[in-house]
Each structure stands twice: as C-alpha cells, then as structure tokens.
C-alpha positions in Angstrom: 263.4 163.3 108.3 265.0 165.1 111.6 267.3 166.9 109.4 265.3 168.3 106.9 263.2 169.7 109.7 266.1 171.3 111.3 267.3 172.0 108.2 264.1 174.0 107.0 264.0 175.3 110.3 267.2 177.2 109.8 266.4 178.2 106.0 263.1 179.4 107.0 263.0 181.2 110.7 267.2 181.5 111.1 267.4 183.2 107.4 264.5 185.3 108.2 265.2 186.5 111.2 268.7 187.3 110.1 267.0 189.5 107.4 265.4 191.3 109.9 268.3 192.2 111.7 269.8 193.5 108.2 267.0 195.6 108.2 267.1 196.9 111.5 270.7 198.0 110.6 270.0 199.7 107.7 267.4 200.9 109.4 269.3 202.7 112.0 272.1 204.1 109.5 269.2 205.8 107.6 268.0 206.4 103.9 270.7 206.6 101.3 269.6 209.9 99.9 273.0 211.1 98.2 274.0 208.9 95.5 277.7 209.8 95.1 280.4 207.7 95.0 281.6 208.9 98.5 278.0 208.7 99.7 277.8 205.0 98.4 281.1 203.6 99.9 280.3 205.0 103.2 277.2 203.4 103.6 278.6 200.0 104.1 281.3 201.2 106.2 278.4 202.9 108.8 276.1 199.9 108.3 279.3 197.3 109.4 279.9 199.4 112.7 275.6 198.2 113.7 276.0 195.0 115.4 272.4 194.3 114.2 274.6 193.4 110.5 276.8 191.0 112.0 274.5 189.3 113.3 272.0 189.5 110.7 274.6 188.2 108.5 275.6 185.3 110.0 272.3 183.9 110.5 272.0 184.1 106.6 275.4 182.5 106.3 274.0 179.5 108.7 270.7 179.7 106.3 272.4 179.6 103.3 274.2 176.3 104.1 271.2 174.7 105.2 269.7 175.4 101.8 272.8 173.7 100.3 272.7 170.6 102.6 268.8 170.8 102.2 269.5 170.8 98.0 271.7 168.3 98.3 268.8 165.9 100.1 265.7 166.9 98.7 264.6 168.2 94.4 264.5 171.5 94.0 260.6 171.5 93.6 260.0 170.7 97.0 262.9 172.5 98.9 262.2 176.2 96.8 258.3 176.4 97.6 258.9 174.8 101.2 261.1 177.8 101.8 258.6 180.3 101.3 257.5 179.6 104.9 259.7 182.5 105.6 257.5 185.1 104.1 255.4 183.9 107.1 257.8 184.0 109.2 258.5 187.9 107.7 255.6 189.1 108.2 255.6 188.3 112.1 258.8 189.3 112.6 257.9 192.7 111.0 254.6 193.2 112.9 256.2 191.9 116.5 260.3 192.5 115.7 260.5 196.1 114.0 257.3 196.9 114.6 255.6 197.6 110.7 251.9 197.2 110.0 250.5 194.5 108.4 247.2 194.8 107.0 244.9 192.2 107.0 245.5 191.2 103.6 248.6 190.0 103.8 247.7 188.1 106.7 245.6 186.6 104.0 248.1 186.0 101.4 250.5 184.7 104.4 247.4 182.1 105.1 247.3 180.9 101.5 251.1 180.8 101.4 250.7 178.2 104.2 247.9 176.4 101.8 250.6 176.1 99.2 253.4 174.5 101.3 250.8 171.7 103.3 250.2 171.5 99.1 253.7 170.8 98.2 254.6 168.6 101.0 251.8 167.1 100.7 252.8 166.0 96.8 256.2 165.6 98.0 255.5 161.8 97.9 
C-alpha cells in the first residue's frame, strides 16, 4: 500500500510539476511564430539551453516509471483515473507556480475531479 502512494505521488505531483517547468521553458523561448524548417529545428535547440527543460524533463522521466511500476501493480481502471489527480495538482501549480488565472469554474471542475478519484478508489475494492 506504501508504494502505490509513493508511486501515485510521483505520477501525479512529480509528473506535474515537471510539466510545469516544460512550460516555463517554452515559455521563456517564446511563441513559435515562423513555421519554417530552420525556424522549427531551432526551437528545440533554444528550449534545451533553459534549465527549466531539463529539469522538467526528468521529473516526467521519474513519472513515467512510476506509471509503469504502478501498471504493473494495479488494473488499468484504477491507476488511469487515479492519475487525473494531477489536473489538480495543474491547476495550483499554474495559479501559484507560473502565475495564470484560474477562474472559479475550474476550481469547480478540479473539485468534482477529486469526487471522481475518492469514487474510483473507493470501487477499487
């Protein structure tokens, strides 16, 4: 029972939060508003020289083989719908970490989010 929390932990808040420093890189490259081959290849190369990427990257890496270990413990109808946690975890992160507004309705549709995991785990049985 540990391990799955530790292992939700990682998919859900590590895997998120690495999102959001993928974000914050592209973020700080800017807009791709040339779509040229030359335009398109350099994008990557400016986004790998943020150290937000690398990092954002290997916190996905770590949450990506917690899903597998998770997968390999749990059916796939409990572990997917247990993993959208992170959309709360998103939308906290982009209110309190890159600073976006989030209107009260999708504080809503984070709150019934919730209602659906406590649902799932709930039938997890």
């Amino acid at each position: 029972m540990l391990i799955e929390v530790i292992l939700v932990f990682f998919i859900v808040v590590v895997g998120t939060v690495g999102e959001m420093c993928v974000t914050r890189a592209m973020k700080i490259i800017g807009e791709v508003k040339e779509f040229s081959p030359r335009t398109l290849l350099g994008v990557p190369i400016r986004a790998f020289r943020v150290g937000w990427m690398w990092i954002g990257f290997a916190m996905m890496a770590l949450a990506y083989f917690a899903l597998l270990g998770m997968l390999a413990r749990a059916n796939v109808s409990y572990v997917i719908p247990i993993t959208s946690l992170s959309y709360v975890v998103g939308a906290i992160g982009g209110r309190w970490f890159l600073g976006e507004a989030v209107t009260h309705q999708r504080w809503i549709g984070v709150l019934l989010v919730c209602a659906g995991v406590v649902l799932v785990y709930l039938g997890k049985g």
